[in-house]
MARKOL-226903 format. One record per residue (C-alpha): residue in three letters; x, y, z. Coordinates in steps of 0.1 Angstrom, whole numbers. Last residue first. Layout:
<drenti><aa>ALA</aa><x>X</x><y>Y</y><z>Z</z></drenti>
...
This chain:
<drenti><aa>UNK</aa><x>31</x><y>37</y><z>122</z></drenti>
<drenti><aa>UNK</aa><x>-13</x><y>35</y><z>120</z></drenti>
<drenti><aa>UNK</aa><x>-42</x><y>40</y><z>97</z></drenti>
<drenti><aa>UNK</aa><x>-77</x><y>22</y><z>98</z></drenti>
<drenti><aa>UNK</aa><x>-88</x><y>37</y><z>74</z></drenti>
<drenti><aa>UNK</aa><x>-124</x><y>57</y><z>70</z></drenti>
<drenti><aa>UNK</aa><x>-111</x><y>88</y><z>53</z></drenti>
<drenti><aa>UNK</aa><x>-112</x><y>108</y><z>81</z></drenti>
<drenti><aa>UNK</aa><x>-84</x><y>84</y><z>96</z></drenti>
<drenti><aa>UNK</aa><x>-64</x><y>86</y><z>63</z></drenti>
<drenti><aa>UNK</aa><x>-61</x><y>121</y><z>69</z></drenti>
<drenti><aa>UNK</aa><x>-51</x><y>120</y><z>104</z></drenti>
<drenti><aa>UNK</aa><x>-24</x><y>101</y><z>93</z></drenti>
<drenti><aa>UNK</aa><x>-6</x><y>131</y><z>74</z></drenti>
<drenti><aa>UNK</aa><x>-17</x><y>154</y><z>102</z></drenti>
<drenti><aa>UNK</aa><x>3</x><y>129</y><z>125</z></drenti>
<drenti><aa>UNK</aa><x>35</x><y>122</y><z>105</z></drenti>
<drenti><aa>UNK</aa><x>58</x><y>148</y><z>122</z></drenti>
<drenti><aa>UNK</aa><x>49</x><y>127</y><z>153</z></drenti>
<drenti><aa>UNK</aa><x>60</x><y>92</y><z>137</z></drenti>
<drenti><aa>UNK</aa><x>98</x><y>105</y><z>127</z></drenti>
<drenti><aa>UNK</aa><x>107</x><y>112</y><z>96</z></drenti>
<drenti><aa>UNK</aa><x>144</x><y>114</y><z>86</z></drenti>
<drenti><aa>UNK</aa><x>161</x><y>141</y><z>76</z></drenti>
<drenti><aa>UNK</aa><x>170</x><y>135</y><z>36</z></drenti>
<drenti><aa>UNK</aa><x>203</x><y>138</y><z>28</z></drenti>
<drenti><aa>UNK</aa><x>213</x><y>109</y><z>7</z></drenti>
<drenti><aa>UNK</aa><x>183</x><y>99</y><z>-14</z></drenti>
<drenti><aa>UNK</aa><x>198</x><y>92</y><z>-40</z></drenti>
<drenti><aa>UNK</aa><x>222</x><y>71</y><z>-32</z></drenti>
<drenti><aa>UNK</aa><x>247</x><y>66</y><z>-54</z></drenti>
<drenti><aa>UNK</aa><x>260</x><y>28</y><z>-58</z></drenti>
<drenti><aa>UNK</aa><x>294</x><y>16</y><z>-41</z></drenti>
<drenti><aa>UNK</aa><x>274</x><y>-12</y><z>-30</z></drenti>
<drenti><aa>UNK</aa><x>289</x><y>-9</y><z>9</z></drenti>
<drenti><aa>UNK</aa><x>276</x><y>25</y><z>2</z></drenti>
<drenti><aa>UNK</aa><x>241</x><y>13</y><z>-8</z></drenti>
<drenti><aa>UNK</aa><x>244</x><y>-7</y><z>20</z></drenti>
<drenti><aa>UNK</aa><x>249</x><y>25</y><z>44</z></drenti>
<drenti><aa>UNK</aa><x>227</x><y>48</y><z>36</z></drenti>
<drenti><aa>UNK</aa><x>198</x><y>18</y><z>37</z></drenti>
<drenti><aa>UNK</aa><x>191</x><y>28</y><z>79</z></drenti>
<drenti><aa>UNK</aa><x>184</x><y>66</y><z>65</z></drenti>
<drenti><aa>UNK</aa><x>145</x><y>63</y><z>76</z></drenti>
<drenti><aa>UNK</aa><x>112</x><y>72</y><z>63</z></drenti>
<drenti><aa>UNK</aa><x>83</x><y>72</y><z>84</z></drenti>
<drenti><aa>UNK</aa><x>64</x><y>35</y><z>75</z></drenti>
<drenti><aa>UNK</aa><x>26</x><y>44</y><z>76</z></drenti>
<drenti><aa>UNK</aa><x>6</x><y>11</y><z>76</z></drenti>
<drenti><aa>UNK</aa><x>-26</x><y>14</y><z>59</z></drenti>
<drenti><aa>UNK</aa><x>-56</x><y>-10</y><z>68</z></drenti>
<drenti><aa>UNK</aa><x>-92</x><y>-6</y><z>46</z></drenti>
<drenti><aa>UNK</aa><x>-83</x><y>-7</y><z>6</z></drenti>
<drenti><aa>UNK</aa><x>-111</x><y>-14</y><z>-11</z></drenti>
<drenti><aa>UNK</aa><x>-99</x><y>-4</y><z>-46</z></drenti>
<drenti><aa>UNK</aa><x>-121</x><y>22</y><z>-40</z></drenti>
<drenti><aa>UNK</aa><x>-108</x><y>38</y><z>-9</z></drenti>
<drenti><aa>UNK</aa><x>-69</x><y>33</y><z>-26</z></drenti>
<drenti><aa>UNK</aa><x>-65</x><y>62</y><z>-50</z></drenti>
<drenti><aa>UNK</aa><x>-87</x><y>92</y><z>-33</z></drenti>
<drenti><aa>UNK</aa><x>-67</x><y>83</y><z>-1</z></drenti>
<drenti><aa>UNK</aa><x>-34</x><y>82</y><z>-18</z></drenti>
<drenti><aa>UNK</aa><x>-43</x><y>117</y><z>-35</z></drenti>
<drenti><aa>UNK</aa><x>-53</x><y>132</y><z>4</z></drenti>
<drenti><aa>UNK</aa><x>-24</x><y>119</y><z>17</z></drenti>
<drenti><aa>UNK</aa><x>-3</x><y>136</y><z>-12</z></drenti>
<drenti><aa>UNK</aa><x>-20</x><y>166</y><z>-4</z></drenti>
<drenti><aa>UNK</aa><x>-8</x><y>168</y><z>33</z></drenti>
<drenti><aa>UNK</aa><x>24</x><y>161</y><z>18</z></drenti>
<drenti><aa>UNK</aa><x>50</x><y>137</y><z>24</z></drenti>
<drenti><aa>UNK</aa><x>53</x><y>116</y><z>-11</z></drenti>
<drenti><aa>UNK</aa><x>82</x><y>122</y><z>-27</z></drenti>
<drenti><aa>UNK</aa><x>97</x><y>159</y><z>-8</z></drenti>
<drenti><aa>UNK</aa><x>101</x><y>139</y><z>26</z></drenti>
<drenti><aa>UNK</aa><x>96</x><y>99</y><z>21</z></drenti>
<drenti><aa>UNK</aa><x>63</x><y>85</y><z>40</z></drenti>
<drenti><aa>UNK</aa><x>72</x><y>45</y><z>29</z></drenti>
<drenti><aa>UNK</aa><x>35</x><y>34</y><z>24</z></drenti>
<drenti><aa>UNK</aa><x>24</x><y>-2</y><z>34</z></drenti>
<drenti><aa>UNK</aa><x>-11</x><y>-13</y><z>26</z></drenti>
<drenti><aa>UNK</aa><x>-24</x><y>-44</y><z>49</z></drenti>
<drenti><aa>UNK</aa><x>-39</x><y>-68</y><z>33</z></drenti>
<drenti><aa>UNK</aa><x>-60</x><y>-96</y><z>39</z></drenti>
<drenti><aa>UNK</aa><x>-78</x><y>-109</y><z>9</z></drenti>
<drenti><aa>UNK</aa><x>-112</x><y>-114</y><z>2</z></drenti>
<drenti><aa>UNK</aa><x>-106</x><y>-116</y><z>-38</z></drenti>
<drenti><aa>UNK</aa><x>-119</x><y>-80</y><z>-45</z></drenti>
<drenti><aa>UNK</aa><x>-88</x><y>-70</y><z>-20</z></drenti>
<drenti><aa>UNK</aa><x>-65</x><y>-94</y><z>-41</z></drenti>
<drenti><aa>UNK</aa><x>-75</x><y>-82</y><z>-71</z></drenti>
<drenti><aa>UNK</aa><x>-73</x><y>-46</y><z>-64</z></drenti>
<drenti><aa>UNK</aa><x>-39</x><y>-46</y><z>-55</z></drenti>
<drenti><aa>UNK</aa><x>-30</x><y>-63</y><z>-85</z></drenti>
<drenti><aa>UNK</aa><x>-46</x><y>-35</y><z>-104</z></drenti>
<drenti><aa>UNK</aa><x>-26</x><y>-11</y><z>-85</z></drenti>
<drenti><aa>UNK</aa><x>5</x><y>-23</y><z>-95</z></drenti>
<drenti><aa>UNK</aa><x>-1</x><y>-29</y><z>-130</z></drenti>
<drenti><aa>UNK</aa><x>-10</x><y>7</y><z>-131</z></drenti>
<drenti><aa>UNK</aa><x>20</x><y>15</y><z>-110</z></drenti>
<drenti><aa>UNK</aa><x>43</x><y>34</y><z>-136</z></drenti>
<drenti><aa>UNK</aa><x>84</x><y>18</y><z>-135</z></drenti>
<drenti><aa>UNK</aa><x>112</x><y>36</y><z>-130</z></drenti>
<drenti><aa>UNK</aa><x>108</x><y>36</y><z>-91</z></drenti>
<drenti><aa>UNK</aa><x>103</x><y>74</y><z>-83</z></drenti>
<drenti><aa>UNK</aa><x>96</x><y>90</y><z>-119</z></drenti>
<drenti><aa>UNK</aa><x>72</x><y>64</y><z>-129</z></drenti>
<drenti><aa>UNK</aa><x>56</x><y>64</y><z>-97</z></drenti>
<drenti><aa>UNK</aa><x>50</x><y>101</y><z>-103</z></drenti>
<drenti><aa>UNK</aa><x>36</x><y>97</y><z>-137</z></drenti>
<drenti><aa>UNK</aa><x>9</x><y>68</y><z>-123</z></drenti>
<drenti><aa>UNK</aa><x>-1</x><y>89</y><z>-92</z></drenti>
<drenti><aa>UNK</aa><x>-10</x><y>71</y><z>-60</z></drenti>
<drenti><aa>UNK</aa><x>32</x><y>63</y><z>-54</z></drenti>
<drenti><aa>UNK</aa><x>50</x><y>40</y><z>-31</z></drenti>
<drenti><aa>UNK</aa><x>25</x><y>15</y><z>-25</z></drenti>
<drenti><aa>UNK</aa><x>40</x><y>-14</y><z>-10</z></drenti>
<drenti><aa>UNK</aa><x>16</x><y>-47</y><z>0</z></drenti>
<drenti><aa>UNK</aa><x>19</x><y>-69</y><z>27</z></drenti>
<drenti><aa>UNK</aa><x>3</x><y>-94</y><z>19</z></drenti>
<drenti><aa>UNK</aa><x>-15</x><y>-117</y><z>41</z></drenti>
<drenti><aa>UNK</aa><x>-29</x><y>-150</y><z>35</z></drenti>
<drenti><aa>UNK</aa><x>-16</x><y>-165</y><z>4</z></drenti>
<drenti><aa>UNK</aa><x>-18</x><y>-198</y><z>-15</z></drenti>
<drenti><aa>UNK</aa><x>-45</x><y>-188</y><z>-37</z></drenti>
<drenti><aa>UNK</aa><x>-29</x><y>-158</y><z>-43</z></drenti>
<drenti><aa>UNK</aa><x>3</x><y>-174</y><z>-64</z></drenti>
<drenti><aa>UNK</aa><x>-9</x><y>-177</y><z>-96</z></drenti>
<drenti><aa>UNK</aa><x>-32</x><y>-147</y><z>-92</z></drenti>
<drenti><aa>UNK</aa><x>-1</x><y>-124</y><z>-93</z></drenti>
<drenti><aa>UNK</aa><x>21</x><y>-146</y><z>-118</z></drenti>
<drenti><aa>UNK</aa><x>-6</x><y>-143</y><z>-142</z></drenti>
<drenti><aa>UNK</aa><x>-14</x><y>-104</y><z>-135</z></drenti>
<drenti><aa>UNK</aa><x>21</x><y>-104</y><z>-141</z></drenti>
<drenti><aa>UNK</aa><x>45</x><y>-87</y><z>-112</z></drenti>
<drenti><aa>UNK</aa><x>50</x><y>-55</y><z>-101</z></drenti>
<drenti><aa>UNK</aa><x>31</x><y>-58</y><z>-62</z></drenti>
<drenti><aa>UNK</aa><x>55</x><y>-43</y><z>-38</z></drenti>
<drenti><aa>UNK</aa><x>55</x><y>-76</y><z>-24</z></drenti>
<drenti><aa>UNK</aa><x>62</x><y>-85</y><z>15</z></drenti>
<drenti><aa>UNK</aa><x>41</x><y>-117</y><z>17</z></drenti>
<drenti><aa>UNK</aa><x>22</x><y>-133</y><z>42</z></drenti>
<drenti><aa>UNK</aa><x>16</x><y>-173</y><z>47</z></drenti>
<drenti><aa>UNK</aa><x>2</x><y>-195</y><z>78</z></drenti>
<drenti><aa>UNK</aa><x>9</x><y>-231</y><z>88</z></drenti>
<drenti><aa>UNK</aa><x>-18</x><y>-259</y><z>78</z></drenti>
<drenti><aa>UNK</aa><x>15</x><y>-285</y><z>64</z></drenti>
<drenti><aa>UNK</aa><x>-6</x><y>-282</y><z>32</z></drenti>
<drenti><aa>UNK</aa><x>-5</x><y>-243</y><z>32</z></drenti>
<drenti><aa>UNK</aa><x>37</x><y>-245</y><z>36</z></drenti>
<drenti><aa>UNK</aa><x>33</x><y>-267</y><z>5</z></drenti>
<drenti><aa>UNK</aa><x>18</x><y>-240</y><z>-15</z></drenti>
<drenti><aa>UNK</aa><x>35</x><y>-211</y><z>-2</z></drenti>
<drenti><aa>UNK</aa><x>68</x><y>-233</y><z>-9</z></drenti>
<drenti><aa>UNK</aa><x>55</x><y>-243</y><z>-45</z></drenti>
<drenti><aa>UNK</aa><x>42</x><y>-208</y><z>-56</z></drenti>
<drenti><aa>UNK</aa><x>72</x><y>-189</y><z>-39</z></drenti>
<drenti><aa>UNK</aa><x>104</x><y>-215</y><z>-63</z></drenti>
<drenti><aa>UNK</aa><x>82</x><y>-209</y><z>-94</z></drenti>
<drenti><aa>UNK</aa><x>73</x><y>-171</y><z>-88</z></drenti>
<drenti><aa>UNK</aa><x>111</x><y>-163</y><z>-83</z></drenti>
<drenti><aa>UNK</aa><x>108</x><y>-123</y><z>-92</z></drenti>
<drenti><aa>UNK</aa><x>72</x><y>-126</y><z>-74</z></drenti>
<drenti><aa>UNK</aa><x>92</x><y>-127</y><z>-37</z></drenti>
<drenti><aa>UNK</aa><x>106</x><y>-93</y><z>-45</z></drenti>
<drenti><aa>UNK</aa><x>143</x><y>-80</y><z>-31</z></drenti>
<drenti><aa>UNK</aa><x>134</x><y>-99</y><z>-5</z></drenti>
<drenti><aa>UNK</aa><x>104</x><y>-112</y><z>15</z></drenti>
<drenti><aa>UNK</aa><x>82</x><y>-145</y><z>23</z></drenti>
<drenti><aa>UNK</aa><x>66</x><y>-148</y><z>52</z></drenti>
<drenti><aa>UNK</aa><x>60</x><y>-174</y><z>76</z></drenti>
<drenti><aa>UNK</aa><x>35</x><y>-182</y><z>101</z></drenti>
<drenti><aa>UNK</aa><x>23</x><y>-165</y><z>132</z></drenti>
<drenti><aa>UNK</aa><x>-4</x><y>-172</y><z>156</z></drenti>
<drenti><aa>UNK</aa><x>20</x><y>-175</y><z>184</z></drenti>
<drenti><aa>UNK</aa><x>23</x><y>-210</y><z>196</z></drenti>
<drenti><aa>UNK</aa><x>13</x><y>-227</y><z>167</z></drenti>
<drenti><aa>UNK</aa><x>37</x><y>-205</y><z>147</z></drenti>
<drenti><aa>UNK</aa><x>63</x><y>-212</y><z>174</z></drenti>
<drenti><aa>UNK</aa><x>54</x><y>-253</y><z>175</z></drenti>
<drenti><aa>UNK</aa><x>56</x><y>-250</y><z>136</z></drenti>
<drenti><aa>UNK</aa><x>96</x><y>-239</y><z>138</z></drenti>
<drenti><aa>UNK</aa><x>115</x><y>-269</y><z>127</z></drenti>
<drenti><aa>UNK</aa><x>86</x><y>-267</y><z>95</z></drenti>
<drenti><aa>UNK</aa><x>103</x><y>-230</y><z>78</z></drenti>
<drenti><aa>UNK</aa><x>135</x><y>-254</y><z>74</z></drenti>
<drenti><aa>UNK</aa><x>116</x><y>-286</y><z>60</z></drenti>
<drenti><aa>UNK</aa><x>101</x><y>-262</y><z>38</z></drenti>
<drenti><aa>UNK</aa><x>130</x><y>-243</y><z>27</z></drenti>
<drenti><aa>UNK</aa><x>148</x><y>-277</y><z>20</z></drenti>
<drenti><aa>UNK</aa><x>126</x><y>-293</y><z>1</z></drenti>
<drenti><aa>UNK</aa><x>122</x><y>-261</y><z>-18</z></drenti>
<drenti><aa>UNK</aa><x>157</x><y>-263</y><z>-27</z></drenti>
<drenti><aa>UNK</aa><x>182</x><y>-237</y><z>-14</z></drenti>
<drenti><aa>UNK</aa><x>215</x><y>-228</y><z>-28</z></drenti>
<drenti><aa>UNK</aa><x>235</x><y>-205</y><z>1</z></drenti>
<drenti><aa>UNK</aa><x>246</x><y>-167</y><z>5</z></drenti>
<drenti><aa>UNK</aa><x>273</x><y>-149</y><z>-2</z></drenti>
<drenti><aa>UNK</aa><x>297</x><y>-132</y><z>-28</z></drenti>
<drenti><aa>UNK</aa><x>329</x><y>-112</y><z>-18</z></drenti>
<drenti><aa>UNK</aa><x>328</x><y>-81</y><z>-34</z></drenti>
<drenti><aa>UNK</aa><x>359</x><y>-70</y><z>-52</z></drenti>
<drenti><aa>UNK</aa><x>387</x><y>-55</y><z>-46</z></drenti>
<drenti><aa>UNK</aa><x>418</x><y>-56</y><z>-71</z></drenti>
């Protein structure tokens, strides 16, 4: 019988950081720092609040790749320790989100709006997916969504069929087989709307 073979490797904290710490003289060197990704970072909020906090002691940068569902208690738990997020938002509309990802995006939002109100840098990262969220309108409804939570920098990600293949390698139905992929100058009138409304939009 096949089967999957399992990989990856036990990390301690201790570890991580010493890890992320062999490569200071780049982060010096470039501005950069380290960010934490996944799946989602806030699904292992003990092992991110202690690396983001010790990686702040050693003075090097953070950002995090969230799509923001977490606590409100997890969420501010770990922003002290944050620079940068870089924060999904999938859906404006709370019914539509909840037909997408399973989940509605109220809690979503509101985390969103904490960390802008808190001074944060963020950068709001929308997967453009044809048919979900594509439309002329739909860039006018993320607009209306995001200007007062304070949201200023939007980063337009043009959807893309790179994942076809691991969810085949997964053996799970993809459901978004299909799709043409979007490429940055079918996105222009889509951006343009973010423009006139005062973001600073870009792929």
């Amino acid at each position: 019988q096949e089967a999957l073979t399992l990989e990856g490797e036990w990390k301690s904290v201790d570890e991580v950081t010493r890890i992320c710490l062999q490569d200071r003289v780049f982060y010096e060197g470039s501005g950069g720092g380290v960010t934490l990704s996944g799946g989602e970072p806030m699904m292992q909020a003990d092992f991110a609040a202690e690396l983001l906090h010790r990686l702040k002691q050693e003075g090097i940068s953070t950002a995090i790749e969230t799509t923001g569902f977490a606590p409100a208690s997890v969420f501010h738990r770990l922003m002290p320790d944050i620079d940068l997020y870089l924060f999904d938002c999938k859906q404006y509309d709370c019914q539509k989100h909840l037909a997408a990802t399973g989940v509605p995006n109220d809690q979503i939002l509101q985390n969103l709006k904490t960390a802008l109100q808190a001074g944060k840098d963020v950068i709001v990262r929308i997967p453009v997916i044809p048919g979900v969220n594509s439309s002329l309108e739909d860039a006018e409804g993320f607009c209306a969504v995001l200007r007062p939570l304070g949201a200023k920098r939007i980063n337009l990600l043009p959807f893309h069929q790179f994942g076809e293949r691991k969810y085949d390698f997964l053996n799970r139905n993809y459901q978004l087989r299909g799709i043409s992929a979007l490429h940055e100058s079918d996105l222009t009138a889509f951006r343009d709307i973010f423009v006139k409304n005062g973001f600073d939009c870009y792929f």
